[in-house]
C-alpha positions in Angstrom: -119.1 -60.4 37.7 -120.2 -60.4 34.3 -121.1 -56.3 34.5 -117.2 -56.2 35.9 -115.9 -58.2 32.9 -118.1 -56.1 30.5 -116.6 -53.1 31.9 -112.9 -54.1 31.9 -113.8 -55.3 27.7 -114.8 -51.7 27.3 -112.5 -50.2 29.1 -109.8 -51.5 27.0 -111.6 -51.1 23.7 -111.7 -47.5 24.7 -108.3 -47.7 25.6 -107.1 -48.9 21.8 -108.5 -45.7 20.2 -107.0 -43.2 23.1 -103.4 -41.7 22.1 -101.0 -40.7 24.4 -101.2 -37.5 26.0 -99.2 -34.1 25.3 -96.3 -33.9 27.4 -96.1 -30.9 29.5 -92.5 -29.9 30.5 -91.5 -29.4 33.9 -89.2 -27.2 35.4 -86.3 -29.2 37.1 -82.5 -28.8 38.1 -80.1 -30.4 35.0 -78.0 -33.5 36.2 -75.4 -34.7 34.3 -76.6 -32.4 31.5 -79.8 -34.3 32.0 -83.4 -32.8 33.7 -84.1 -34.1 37.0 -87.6 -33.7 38.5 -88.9 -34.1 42.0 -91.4 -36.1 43.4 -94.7 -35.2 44.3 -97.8 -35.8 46.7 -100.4 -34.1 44.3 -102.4 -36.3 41.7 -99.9 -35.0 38.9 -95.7 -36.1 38.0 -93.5 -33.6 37.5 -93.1 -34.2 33.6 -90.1 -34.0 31.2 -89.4 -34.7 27.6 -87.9 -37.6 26.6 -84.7 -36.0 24.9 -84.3 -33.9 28.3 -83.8 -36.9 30.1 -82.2 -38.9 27.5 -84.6 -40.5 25.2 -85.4 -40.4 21.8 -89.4 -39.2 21.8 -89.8 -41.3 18.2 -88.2 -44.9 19.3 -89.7 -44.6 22.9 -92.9 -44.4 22.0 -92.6 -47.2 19.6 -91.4 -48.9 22.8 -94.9 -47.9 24.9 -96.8 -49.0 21.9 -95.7 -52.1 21.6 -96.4 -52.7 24.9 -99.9 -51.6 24.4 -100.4 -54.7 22.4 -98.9 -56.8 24.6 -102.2 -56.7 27.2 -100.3 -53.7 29.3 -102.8 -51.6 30.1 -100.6 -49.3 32.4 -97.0 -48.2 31.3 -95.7 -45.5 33.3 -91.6 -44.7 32.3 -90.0 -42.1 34.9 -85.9 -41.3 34.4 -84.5 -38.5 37.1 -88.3 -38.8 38.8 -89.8 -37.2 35.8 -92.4 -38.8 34.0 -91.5 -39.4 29.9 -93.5 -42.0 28.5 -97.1 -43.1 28.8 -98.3 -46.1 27.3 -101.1 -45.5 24.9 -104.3 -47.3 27.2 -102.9 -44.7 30.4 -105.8 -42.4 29.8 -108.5 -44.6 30.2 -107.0 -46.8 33.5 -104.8 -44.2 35.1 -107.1 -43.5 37.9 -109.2 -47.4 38.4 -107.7 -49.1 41.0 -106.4 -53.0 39.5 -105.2 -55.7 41.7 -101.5 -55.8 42.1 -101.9 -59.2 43.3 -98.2 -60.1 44.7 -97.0 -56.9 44.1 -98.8 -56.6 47.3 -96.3 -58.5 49.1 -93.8 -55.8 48.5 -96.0 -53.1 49.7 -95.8 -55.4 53.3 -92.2 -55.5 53.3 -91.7 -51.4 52.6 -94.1 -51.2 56.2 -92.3 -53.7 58.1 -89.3 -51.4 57.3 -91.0 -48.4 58.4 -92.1 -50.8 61.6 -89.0 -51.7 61.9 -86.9 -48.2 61.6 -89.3 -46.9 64.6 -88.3 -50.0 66.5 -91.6 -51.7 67.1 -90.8 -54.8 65.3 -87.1 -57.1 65.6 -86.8 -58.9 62.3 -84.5 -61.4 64.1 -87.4 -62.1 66.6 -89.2 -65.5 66.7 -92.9 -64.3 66.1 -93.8 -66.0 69.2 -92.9 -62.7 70.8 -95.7 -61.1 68.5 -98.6 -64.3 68.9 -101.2 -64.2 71.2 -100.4 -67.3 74.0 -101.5 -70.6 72.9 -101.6 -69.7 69.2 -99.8 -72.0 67.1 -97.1 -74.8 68.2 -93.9 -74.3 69.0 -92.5 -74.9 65.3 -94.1 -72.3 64.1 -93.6 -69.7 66.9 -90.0 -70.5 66.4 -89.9 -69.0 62.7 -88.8 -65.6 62.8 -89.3 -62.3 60.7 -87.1 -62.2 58.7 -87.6 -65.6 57.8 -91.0 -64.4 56.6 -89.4 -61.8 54.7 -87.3 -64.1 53.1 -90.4 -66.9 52.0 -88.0 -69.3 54.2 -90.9 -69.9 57.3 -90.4 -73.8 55.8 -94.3 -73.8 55.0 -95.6 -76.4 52.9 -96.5 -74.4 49.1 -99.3 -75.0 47.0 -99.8 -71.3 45.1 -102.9 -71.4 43.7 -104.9 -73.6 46.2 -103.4 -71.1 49.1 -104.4 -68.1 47.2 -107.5 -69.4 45.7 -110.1 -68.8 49.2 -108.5 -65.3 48.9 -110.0 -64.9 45.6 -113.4 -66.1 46.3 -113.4 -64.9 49.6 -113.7 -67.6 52.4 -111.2 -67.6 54.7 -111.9 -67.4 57.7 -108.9 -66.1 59.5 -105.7 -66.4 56.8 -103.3 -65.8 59.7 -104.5 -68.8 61.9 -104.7 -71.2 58.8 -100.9 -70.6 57.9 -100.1 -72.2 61.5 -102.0 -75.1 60.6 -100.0 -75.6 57.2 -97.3 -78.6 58.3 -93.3 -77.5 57.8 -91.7 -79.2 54.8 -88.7 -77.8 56.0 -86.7 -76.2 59.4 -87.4 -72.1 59.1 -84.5 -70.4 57.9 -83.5 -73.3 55.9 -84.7 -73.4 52.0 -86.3 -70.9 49.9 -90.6 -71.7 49.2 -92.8 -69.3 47.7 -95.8 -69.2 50.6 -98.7 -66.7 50.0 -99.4 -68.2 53.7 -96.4 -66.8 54.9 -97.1 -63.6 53.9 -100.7 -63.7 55.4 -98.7 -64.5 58.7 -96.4 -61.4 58.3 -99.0 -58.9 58.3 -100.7 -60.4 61.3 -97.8 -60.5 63.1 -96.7 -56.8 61.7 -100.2 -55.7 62.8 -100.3 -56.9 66.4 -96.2 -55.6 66.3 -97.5 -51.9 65.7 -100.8 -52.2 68.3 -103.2 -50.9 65.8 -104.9 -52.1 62.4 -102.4 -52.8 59.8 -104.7 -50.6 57.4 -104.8 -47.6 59.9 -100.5 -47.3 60.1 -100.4 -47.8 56.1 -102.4 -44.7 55.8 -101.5 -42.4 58.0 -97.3 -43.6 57.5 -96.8 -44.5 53.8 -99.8 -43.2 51.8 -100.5 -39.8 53.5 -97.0 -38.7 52.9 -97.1 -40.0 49.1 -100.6 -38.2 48.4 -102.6 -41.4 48.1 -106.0 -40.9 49.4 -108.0 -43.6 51.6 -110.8 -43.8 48.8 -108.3 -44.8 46.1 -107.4 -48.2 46.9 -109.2 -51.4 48.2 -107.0 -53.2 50.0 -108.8 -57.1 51.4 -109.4 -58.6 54.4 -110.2 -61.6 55.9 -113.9 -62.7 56.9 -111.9 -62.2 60.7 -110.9 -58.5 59.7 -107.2 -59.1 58.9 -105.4 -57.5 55.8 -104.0 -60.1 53.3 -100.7 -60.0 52.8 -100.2 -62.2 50.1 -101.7 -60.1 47.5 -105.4 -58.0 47.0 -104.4 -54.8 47.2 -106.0 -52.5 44.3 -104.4 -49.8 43.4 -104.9 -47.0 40.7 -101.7 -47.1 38.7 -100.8 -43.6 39.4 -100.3 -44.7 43.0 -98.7 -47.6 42.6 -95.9 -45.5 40.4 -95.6 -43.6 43.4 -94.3 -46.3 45.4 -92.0 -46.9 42.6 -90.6 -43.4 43.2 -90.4 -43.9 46.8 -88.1 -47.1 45.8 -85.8 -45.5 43.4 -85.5 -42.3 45.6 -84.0 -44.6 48.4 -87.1 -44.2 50.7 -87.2 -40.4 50.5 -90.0 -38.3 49.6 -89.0 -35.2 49.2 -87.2 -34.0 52.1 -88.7 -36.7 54.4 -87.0 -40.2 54.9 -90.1 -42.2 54.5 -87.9 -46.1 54.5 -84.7 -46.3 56.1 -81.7 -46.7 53.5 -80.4 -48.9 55.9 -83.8 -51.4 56.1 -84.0 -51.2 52.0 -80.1 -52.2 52.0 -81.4 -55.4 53.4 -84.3 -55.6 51.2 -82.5 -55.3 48.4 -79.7 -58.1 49.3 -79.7 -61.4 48.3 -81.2 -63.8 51.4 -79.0 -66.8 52.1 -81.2 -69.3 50.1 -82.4 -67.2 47.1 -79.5 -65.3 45.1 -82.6 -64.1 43.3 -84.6 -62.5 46.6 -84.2 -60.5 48.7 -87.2 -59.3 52.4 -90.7 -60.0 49.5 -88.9 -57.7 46.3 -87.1 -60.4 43.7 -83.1 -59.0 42.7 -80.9 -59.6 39.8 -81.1 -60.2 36.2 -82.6 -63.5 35.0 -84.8 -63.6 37.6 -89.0 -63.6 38.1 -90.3 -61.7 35.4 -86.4 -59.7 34.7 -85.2 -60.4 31.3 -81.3 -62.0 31.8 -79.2 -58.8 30.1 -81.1 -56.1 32.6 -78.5 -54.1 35.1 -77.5 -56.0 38.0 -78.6 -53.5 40.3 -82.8 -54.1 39.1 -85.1 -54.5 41.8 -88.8 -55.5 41.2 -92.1 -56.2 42.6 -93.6 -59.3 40.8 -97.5 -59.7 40.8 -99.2 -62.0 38.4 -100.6 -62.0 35.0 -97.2 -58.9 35.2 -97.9 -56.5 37.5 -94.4 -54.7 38.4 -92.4 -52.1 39.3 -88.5 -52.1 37.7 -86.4 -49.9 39.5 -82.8 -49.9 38.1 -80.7 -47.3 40.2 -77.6 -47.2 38.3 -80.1 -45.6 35.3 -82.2 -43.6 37.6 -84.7 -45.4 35.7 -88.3 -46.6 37.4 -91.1 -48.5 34.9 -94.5 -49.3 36.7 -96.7 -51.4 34.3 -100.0 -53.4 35.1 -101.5 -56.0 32.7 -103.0 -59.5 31.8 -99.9 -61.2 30.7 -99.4 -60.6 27.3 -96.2 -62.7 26.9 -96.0 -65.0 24.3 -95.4 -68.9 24.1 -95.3 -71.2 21.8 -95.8 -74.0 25.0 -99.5 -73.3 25.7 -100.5 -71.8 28.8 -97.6 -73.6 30.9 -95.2 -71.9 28.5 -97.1 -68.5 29.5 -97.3 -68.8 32.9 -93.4 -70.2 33.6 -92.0 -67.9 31.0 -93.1 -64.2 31.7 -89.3 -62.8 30.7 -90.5 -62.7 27.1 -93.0 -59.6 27.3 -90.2 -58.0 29.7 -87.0 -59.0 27.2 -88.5 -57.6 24.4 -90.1 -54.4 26.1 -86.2 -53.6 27.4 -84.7 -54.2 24.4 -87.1 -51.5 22.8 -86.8 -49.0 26.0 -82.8 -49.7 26.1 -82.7 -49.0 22.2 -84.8 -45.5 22.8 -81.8 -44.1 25.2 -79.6 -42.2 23.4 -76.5 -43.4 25.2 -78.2 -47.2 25.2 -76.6 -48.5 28.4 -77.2 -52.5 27.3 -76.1 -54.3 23.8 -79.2 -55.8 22.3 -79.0 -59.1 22.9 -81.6 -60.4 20.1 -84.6 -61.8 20.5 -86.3 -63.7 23.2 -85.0 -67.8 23.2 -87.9 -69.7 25.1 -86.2 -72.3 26.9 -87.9 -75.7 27.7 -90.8 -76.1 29.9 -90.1 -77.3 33.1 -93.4 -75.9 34.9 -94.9 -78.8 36.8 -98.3 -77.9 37.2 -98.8 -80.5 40.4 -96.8 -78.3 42.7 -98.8 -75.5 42.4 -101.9 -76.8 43.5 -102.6 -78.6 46.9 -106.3 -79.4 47.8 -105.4 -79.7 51.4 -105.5 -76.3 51.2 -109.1 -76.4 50.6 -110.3 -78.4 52.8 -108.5 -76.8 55.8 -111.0 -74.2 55.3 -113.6 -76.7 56.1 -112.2 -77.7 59.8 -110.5 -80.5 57.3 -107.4 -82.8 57.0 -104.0 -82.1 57.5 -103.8 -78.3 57.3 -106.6 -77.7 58.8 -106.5 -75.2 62.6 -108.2 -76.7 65.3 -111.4 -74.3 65.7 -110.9 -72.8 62.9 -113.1 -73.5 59.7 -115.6 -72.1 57.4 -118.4 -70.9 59.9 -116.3 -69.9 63.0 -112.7 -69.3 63.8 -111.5 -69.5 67.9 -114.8 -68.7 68.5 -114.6 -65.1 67.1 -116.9 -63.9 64.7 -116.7 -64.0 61.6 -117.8 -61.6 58.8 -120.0 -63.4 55.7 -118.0 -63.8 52.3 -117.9 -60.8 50.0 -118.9 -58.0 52.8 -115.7 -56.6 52.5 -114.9 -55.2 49.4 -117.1 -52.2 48.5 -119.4 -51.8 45.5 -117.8 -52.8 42.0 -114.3 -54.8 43.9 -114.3 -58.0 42.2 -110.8 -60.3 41.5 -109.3 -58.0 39.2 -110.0 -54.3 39.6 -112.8 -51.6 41.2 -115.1 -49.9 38.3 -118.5 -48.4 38.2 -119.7 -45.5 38.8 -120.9 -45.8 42.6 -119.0 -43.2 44.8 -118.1 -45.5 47.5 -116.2 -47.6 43.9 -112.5 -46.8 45.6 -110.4 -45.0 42.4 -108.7 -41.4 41.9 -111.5 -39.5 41.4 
């Protein structure tokens, strides 16, 4: 770990002293006076100017900079599909793949879609149709997909503890410990952020499809997009299941392309990759959340969105800021990746509960840069009060139902064995140079755009 951390310092020393590369100008079809580019599998955007797209080159890259020392070490800005602005690390951590952490959660909805547009998954279903028999009780059979898409299963929350033998990795089998996590309230009923819930999802989306979750996302989504099985690491359980919640790593170049895929309505190209009709529902608000929609948060003034942004933004949300903004009525699409970088003058409770500063003051800069600025600046960043209550994050039932222990715990399921299938020892699965935050090294089986 300490060779990782050394290399991630280094990597961003580096990254300090790279500038931004020359733009090269792409030929593309005007729109509205404007260029427009089209997307593309190979490794490199179709590029554009910023003033072709309308930018000013001078103010926009004051906006990427700025974000440079804000702890973003990715900044990708695309308008019309074209790629304008880079922020000024992109050379050095273009290509390493970094954990998107929930961001990931996103990536799970976009292939229920695609499950669901070839009809081999029914969102209204209870996902006792998708269980094996005998597995989990009858409360928890009865919670259906789209409640799972929604975060409304009812599942007890405890964010970090539920994430944290992800991290490390323990668990034994993340799909079977969500049914053992007691129902605070009826499915369907209130909103509760559950990285258990999405564990459950991609269980249930795997056995839905009849082959390994993995093996579909490939050979559907990433084929098409030009995203190679030896770029990305994307985490299992020590039982062989993909998380859902969040782990998969990603080389930013990649992830921007599922950004495109978003703003482009689910095509690629000339091929429908995601229903229009599926991301319609994705992008609506669910009945408990005005502010979410099937895993992708909607709406100004909400997650990480600063409160004067379009009304039409939707975003991926992973922490310490990893997102995708894609505001349609701009044709506008920003990837960034990061270690926070927002600014507090709470402590680390004011950093952690308000992550609209970085995002406020980055828009105001990018929205000031378009020649035609589509939003009035609306000042500065006002940090409102803390209201983060640290206790509800953490729940160390959690834990210990990785043990075979208390409340939460599945019977037969714990730490050495899980329904008597076996299990895999901790830290087998992630290849040479995987740890927490990102893949680096030099060893060829390292995943990464190479």
């Amino acid at each position: 770990m300490g060779r990782i951390r050394g290399s991630l310092a280094a990597l961003t020393a580096a990254a300090l002293v790279v500038g931004s590369a020359v733009t090269a100008v792409a030929q593309a079809d005007p729109v509205g006076g404007e260029t427009s580019c089209a997307v593309r599998s190979d490794r490199e955007p179709e590029r554009a100017t910023p003033e072709q797209v309308g930018f000013d080159s001078a103010r926009l890259d004051a906006a990427l900079r700025f974000a440079g020392t804000r702890n973003r070490l990715n900044v990708q800005v695309f308008r019309h599909n074209c790629l304008v602005g880079e922020g000024p690390n992109n050379a050095v951590t273009d290509n390493v793949a970094w954990n998107i952490w929930s961001s990931t959660k996103s990536v799970v909805s976009i292939l229920v879609g695609m499950a669901w547009d070839r009809g081999l998954i029914d969102l209204d279903a209870p996902i006792d149709r998708y269980l094996p028999t005998g597995l989990g009780d009858a409360a928890h059979r009865s919670i259906t997909v789209e409640n799972l898409l929604t975060e409304t299963s009812g599942m007890k929350v405890g964010v970090l503890t539920e994430g944290l033998t992800g991290v490390i990795p323990i668990d034994p089998n993340s799909a079977v410990q969500a049914l053992g996590v007691p129902l605070d309230t009826p499915p369907g009923t209130a909103f509760s952020y559950s990285q258990r819930n999405v564990d459950l999802l991609a269980y249930v989306l795997e056995s839905a499809i009849g082959e390994p979750l993995q093996q579909f996302t490939q050979r559907e989504l990433f084929d098409p997009l030009g995203i190679a099985r030896t770029d990305y690491y994307w985490a299992r359980d020590r039982a062989g299941h993909t998380y859902g919640y969040a782990h998969l790593m990603i080389p930013p170049d990649d992830f921007a392309k599922l950004g495109l895929l978003l703003s482009n309505d689910g095509r690629w190209g000339a091929r429908q990759i995601l229903s229009e009709e599926y991301l319609r529902k994705a992008r609506s608000p669910s009945a408990t959340n005005s502010c979410y929609g099937y895993l992708f948060w909607i709406g100004p003034g909400c997650a990480e969105f600063a409160a004067f942004l379009p009304r039409d933004i939707v975003s991926t949300a992973g922490l310490g800021m990893q997102n995708l903004f894609v505001i349609p009525s701009l044709d506008l699409m920003v990837m960034w990746t990061g270690v926070f970088g927002n600014i507090s003058s709470q402590g680390i409770s004011g950093v952690v509960q308000n992550t609209a500063e970085l995002p406020h003051e980055f828009f105001r800069r990018l929205f000031d840069a378009m020649v035609d600025n589509p939003v009035p600046d609306p000042g500065p960043f006002v940090e409102p009060p803390l209201r983060l209550d640290p206790g509800r994050l953490v729940d160390s039932n959690f834990l210990l139902a990785v043990f075979g222990v208390g409340p939460f715990s599945y019977p037969g399921c714990d730490v050495f064995a899980c329904l008597n299938s076996p299990l895999a020892a901790p830290f087998t699965d992630a290849p040479p140079g995987c740890a927490i935050l990102a893949c680096l090294g030099p060893d060829p089986r390292t995943p990464g755009i190479r």
